[in-house]
Structures are given as C-alpha cells and as structure tokens.
N, C-alpha and C positions, 0 to 999 in steps of 0.2 A: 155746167161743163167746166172742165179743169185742162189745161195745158199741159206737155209736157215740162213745159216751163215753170207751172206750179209746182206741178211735183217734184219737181230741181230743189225748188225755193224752199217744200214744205223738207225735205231730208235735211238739208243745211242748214233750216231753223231747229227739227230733231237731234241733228246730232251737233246742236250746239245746248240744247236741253240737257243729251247727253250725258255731252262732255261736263258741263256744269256739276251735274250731279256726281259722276264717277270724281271729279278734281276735290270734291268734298272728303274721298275716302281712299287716295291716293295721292303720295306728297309727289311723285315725277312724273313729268310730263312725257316721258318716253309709255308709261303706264298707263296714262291715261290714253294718248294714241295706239299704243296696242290692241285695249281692251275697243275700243272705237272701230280698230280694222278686224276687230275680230267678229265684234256685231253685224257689221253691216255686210261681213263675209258669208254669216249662218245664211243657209235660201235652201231653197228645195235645187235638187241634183249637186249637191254640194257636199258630201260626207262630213260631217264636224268633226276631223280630227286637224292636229293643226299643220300637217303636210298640207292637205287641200285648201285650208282654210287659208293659209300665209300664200299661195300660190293665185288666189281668188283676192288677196288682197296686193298684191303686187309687189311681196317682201322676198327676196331673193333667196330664202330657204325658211325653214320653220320657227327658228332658234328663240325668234324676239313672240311670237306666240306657246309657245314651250315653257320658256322663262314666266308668262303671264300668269298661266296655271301654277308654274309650283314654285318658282323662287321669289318672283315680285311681293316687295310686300306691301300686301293690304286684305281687309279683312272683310270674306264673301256674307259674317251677319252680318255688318253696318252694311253691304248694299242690299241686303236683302231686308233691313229694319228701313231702306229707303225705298221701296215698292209699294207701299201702300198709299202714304203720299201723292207720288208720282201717276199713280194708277185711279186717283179719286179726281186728280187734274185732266186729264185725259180722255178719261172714257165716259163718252157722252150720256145721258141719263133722257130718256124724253118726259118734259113736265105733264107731261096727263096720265104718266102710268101712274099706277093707284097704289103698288106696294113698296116702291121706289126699289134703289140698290141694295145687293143681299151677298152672302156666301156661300160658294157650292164648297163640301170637302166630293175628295175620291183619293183613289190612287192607281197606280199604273208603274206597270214593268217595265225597266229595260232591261231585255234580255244579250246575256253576257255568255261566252265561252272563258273557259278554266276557272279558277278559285283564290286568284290570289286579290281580283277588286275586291275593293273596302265593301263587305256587306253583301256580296254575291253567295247567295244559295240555292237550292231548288224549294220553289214556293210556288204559289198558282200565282199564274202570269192571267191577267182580264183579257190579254190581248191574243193571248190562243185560247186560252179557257183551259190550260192545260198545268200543270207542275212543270215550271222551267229554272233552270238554271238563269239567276236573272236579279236585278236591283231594284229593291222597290221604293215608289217613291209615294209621299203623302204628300198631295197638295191643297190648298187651298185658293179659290178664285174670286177674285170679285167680279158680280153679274150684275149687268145693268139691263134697261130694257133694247138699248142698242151696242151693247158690244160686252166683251169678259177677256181677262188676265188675269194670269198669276200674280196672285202676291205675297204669296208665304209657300213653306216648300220645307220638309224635312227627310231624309233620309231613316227610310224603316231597319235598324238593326237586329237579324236575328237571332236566338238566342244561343248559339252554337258560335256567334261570335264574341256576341258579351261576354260569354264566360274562357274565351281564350287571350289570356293576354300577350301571349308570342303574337301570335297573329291579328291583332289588333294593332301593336307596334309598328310592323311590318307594313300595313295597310296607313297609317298614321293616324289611328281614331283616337281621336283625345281621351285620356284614363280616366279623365271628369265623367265621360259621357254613360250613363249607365241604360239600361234593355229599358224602354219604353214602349207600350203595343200602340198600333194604328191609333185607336181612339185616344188614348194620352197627346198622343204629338197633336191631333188634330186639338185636341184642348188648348194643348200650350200655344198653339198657332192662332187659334180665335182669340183667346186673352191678350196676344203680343198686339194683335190685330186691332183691338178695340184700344185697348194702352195707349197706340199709336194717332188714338184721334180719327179711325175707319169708322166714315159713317153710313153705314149699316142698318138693316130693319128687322132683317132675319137671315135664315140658314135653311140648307139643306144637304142631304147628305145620304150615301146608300145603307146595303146593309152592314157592313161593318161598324159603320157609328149610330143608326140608329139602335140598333140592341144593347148599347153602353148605357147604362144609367146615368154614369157618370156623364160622359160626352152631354147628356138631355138634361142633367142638372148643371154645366156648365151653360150652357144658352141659357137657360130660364136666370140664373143667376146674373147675367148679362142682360136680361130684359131682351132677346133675340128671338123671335117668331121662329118656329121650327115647324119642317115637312121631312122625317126621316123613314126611309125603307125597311122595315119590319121583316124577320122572317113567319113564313102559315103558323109555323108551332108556337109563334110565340105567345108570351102568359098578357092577356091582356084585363084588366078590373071594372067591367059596368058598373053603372047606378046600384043600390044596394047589396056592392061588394060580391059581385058575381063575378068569377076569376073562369074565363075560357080562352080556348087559344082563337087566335086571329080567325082563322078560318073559318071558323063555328060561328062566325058571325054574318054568313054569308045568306043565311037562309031569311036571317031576318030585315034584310038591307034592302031599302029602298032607292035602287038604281036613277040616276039620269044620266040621259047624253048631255058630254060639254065636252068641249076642245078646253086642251091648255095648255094653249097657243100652237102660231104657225111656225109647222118646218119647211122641209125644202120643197116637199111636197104637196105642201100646202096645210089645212089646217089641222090637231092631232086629236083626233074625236077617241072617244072612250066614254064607258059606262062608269060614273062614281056614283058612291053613296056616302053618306059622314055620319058614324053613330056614335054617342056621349059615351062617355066612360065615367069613373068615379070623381073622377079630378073635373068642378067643371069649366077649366077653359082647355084639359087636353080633348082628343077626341081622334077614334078610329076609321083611317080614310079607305077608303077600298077601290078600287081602278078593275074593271072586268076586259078586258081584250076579247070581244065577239070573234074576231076574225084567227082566233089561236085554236089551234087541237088539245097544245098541253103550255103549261102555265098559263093559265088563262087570268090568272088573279094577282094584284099587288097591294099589299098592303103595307100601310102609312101611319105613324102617329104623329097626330099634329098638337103643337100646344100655339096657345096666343096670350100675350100680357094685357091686362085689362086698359084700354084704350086704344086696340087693335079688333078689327072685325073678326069673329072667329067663324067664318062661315064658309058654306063648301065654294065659294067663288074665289074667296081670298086664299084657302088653303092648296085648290087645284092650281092654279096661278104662281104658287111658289113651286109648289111638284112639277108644272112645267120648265122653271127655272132651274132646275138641276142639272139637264142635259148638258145644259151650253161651258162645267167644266171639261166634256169630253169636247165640246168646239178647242178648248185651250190645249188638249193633249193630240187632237189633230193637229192642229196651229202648227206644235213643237216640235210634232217628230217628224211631220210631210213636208212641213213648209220651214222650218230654219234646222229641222237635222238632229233634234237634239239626243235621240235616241240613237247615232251615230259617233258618238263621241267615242273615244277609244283610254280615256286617262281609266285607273287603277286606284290612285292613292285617294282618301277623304278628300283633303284640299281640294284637289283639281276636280271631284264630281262636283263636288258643291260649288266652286266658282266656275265651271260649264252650268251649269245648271241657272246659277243667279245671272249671267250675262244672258243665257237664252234668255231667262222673263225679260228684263233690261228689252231684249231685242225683240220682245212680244208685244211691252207696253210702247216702244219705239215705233214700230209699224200702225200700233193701235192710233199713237197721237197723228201719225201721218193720214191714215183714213177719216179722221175726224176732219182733221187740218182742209183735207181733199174737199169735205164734205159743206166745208162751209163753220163749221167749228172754230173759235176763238181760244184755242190748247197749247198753241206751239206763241215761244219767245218771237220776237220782231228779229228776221233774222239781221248779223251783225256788219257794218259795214264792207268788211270784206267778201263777204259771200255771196253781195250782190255786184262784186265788180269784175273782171274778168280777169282771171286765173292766171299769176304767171307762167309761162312756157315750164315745164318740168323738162331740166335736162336728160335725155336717155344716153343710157351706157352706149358705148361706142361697139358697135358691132364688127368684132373679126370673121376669117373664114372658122377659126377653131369651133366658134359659137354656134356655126351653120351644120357641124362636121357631126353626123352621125355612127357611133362606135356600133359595128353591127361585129364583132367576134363577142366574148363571152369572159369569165372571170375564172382564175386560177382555184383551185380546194385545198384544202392544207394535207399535207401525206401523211401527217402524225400528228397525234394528239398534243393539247398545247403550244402549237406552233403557231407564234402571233402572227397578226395580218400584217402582210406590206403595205404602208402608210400610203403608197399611190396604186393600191387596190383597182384595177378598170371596175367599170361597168358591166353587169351579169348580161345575158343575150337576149335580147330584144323579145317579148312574148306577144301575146296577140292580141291584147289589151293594148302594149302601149306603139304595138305596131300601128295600129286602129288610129289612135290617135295622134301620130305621126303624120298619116296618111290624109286626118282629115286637116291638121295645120296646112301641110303643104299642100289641100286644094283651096281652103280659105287664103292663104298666102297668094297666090297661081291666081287667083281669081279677086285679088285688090279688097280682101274685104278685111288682112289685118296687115299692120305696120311689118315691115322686114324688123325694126326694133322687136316689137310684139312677139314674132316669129323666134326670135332668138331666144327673147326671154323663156319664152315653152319649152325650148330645145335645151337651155342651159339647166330649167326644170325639170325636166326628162334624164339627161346626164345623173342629175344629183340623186332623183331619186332611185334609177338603177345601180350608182357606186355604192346608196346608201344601205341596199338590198343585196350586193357582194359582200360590205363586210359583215351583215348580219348572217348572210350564210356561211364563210368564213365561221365566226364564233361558233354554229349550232354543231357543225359538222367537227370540228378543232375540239368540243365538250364532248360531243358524241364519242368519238376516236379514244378519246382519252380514258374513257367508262369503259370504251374496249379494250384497250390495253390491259386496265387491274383486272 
C-alpha cells in the first residue's frame, strides 16, 4: 500500500530526476522549468497544445510554453539520445523472466488537417485503417516483462516532400535530411540504440520491417534475436532450397495450443507451429486464430544467435512482446495527449514529441517508485519540507467581470486590428465552463484566487480568437476587393 503522501514524494523525486537530465541539455533555468511544467501538464482531458497546457500549468498565458517549442534553445536529439539511459533505469525487468528486455518497432499516425505541417500527407493511418491526411511516426520501445517506453522516435518523411525544397523551408526540415523509408529509420534507431549502451536481447517488429532484408540483417548484425511479421505471399526458402510463399506452409504445419502471455483478458491462446528453413537458426513461425472467419493466419520469421534458444517457446514469447508498443501509443495519445498537439514546424513536433516520452518514462519511474522499486533519486531536502506560501495575484472586480457583448469586423480589406481588440461573444463551450467555475466557486471547492485566474483565462483566450478573426476576415476582404 502506498499513500497519497508517497506519491507526493515519488513526483518530487521524478521531477527532480527530471530536471537533472533536461539541465544537462539546456543552459537556462527558466527552460528547464518550462519544459518541467510542460510535462507534468501533458494528462488525459488535457489537449497538448500550449493554450491548455500553460493554463494546466498555472502560467498566465501561453507565451513561456510557445517559446519552449520553437525559440528556446536546446537540442530535441540530445534529449532524445538521453531516453534510452533513463528508460534502462526505470523500468523494472522481473529476474525470472527468461528472455529478458527487448525492442518493439511500429508506427502510428497522427492525424492532421491542411498541408502545411512538416511531413503531413495522405498515407494509411493504423489508427482508422484508412488513407488520412496525417504525420507519421516510427518508433521504437523498450519492453520489459513489467512495463515499455519510448526511446527512440523518428519522423517518417514522405516523398513529395523530400523532393520539395520551398516547402521543406517553410516547414523548417533541415536540407541535411534526405527520404528514408520506415524500415531505414527503424535501422538507424536500433544502431543509435545499441551505441547508446541499450541492453537489449531482441526485437520485434510488424509487417512493414519484417519484409525488409535489410531491417533483418541489421538485427543479426547486432547479434539481436528477432520475431518479425511476414506478409502470406511472402518468398520463404526450406531445407533443400525449396522457395514457397509463407502460406503454402500451412498444410504441412504441425499446430499447438500455447498462450504468449497474459492480456487484460487474461491469458492469449493461439495455435503455432515453427518450421525450419534453409538458414539453420531462422525459422517460420505460424499463429492460426480458431476463433477468426477471415485472417485466420499470421506469419513470423524468427532468427536466433547461437547461444539463444531457438525454440517455439522462446520465439512465441518474443511475438507476444510486440503488442505492449501499442500499450506505448495508447499511453500517448489517451493518457498525456500527444496526438493533440497543434505545433507545424519540425522543431516543435520533434520537441512535443521528445518531452511526451520524457513524460512517459516519468510516470513509468513513478509506478515503479509506487511499487516498491528503488528508480527514483532520494528526493532533495527541499521537497520534503513544507512549501513556501506562493503569493497570489491580487484579485480586482475587473478580474471577476465577465465581457458578454461580442468583437468588432473590419469593413475593408487590410484594415489593422484595434490594439484593445474586446473579446468575441461568449459560445457554448466557454459558456459551459463558465458556469461550471462559478458552481465550483458557489460551492467552496475553488479559491476566489483560483476563480479569477480561469476568468482572466477565459478573457485572453476569447481577445485572442477576436484578433484572429479580425486577420481572416481583413485577408478575406481584401481578396475581394482585387
């Protein structure tokens, strides 16, 4: 059993962890506290952009989160060449599992409106199953037998924007960076990975990398046990050089039931079978889903380095470990938001992106920490002492004062905005919430401080939605006039 009190202790030893690490790759300390309130801001019902996020962190408008993404400087590879580290520290491993810590790849969309984010095009999105307009992303996890996070992460460029360099500019993709496909980057990511001192047994991965050669001779090259997803047609080579597709192998497969491993549901039974191929430590794994109408089949090749078991115990057991990177793409988008972000240019996807993980492996050390785990620093003499009073702002009537008239439109095209712009008219959204401050207020459950502060956030963000409509309408006008 853990107290609320623990879990006080176990965040202020977190995000003294941190902070440590982010102060390694940022020289100001206003940077490091930003990126700090920006973390602890990400949560579920939280939209990641940084109106919500500075409003969640108690910053009187957005400005010092804004700044973070795109003018502060500090560099999103050094924190992200500092996640693998941090992630070997953290996340618990239980010593009787028998294949130890591994890496899942995948990737996943987020899906975007218009064309001017860095990398946004219509491609299939996993997450409807559909062609969307949308960013994709390669990642890479590390899986343990008790818990997985991100540690590596690359932005998929597609080839309509490689080869535009106005629009590359514009988006800020470095000139350096040249078209790499999914399986490339997942290459470059297990190497940085291993470089980095990630200790590691194996790998797995769906279909997009197992049908890479390459991708399958980077792992063996790395001495990395592999379980990759195959498509039916693919060209597979038996014992005496006998070349059939995957499927064709189904007739001569000797089926057993085995679980590997338990979900939510309990434990995940399936019929495999494991047949040799020419190579003899790869071999073709086969999975039958009984309870399917149509796909009823998935097939796998596995390889293993000699002084690994290569047997269908060891190989279904990594295939069950693959799942748990989509635990990390749940993690991100439902629970810290990250598929909510609203930034455009490279920079800021990539440093949203590296602060999610940051906020991934952060919650991760706190669940260990919770758990009885020895992961987290001895937190620092201040943070076990009691908090100076924080002064609050001094509350006027203005602060109280709710603007319910509406904002002026410009009569003619190019006609700048008056600099004390009011606030647009009240909608039903922030009527809503309005309405539920002042029963929370009404009913002693927040500070009249508190109270103001929402309301002075409310103000800013309806002036800041006049002058934007202001501008649309003032360009629009003006397109009608020529």
């Amino acid at each position: 059993m853990a107290s609320i009190e623990d879990a006080a202790e176990c965040g202020e030893r977190a995000d003294a962890l941190v902070g440590g690490l982010l102060g390694r790759i940022m020289r100001q300390r206003r940077t490091v506290a930003a990126a700090l309130d920006y973390i602890r801001s990400l949560s579920r019902g939280t939209r990641a952009n940084c109106w919500e996020l500075a409003q969640k962190a108690g910053h009187q408008g957005p400005h010092r989160l804004q700044a973070l993404l795109s003018r502060h400087q500090w560099s999103w590879e050094q924190l992200r060449d500092l996640l693998p580290g941090l992630a070997q520290d953290v996340l618990r491993d239980d010593p009787a599992d028998l294949i130890g810590p591994g890496l899942a790849f995948d990737e996943t969309a987020h899906l975007r409106k218009g064309k001017f984010t860095a990398c946004v095009s219509p491609q299939h999105a996993g997450v409807t199953g559909k062609v969307e307009n949308c960013v994709t992303w390669v990642f890479a996890a590390l899986v343990t037998a008790l818990g997985q996070a991100w540690v590596d992460f690359d932005v998929y460029m597609p080839d309509c924007w490689a080869t535009d360099p106005q629009r590359r500019k514009k988006a800020g993709i470095p000139e350096k960076l040249a078209f790499a496909t999914k399986p490339d980057l997942a290459i470059a990511q297990v190497k940085r990975l291993m470089a980095a001192g990630l200790g590691v047994t194996w790998a797995a991965a769906d279909e997009v990398y197992g049908r890479s050669r390459e991708f399958r001779a980077a792992l063996r090259a790395l001495s990395l046990s592999y379980v990759v997803i195959i498509p039916c047609d693919y060209r597979v080579t038996l014992a005496k050089d006998t070349v059939i597709r995957a499927d064709q192998a189904i007739s001569s497969a000797v089926f057993e039931r085995r679980s590997c491993g338990n979900g939510t549901k309990g434990p995940r039974y399936g019929d495999w079978a494991l047949i040799g191929t020419a190579d003899p430590r790869e071999f073709l794994l086969i999975r039958r889903f009984p309870d399917r109408d149509k796909n009823q089949y998935a097939f796998y090749l596995c390889w293993a380095p000699d002084g690994r078991p290569a047997t269908l115990t060891y190989f279904i057991t990594i295939a069950g470990r693959r799942w748990p990177v989509e635990i990390t793409f749940k993690t991100g988008k439902d629970a810290l938001g990250w598929d909510q972000c609203q930034a455009r240019t490279w920079d800021a996807l990539c440093r949203h992106t590296a602060l999610t993980a940051l906020a991934q492996l952060r919650t991760a050390a706190i669940q260990a920490a919770l758990a009885g785990a020895d992961v987290l620093p001895a937190a620092p003499p201040a943070a076990r002492t009691t908090p100076a009073a924080v002064s609050e702002p001094a509350v006027t009537d203005a602060d109280l004062q709710i603007y319910t008239g509406t904002a002026p439109l410009p009569a003619r095209g190019c006609q700048p905005c008056p600099p004390g712009i009011p606030p647009i008219a009240l909608s039903a959204a922030e009527t809503t919430r309005i309405d539920r401050l002042a029963r929370n207020w009404k009913a002693g459950l927040i500070s009249l401080a508190r109270l103001a502060f929402h309301l002075r956030w409310s103000a800013w963000r309806r002036r800041h939605q006049a002058r934007a409509r202001w501008h649309h309408y003032a360009a629009r006008l003006a397109a009608t006039d020529t």
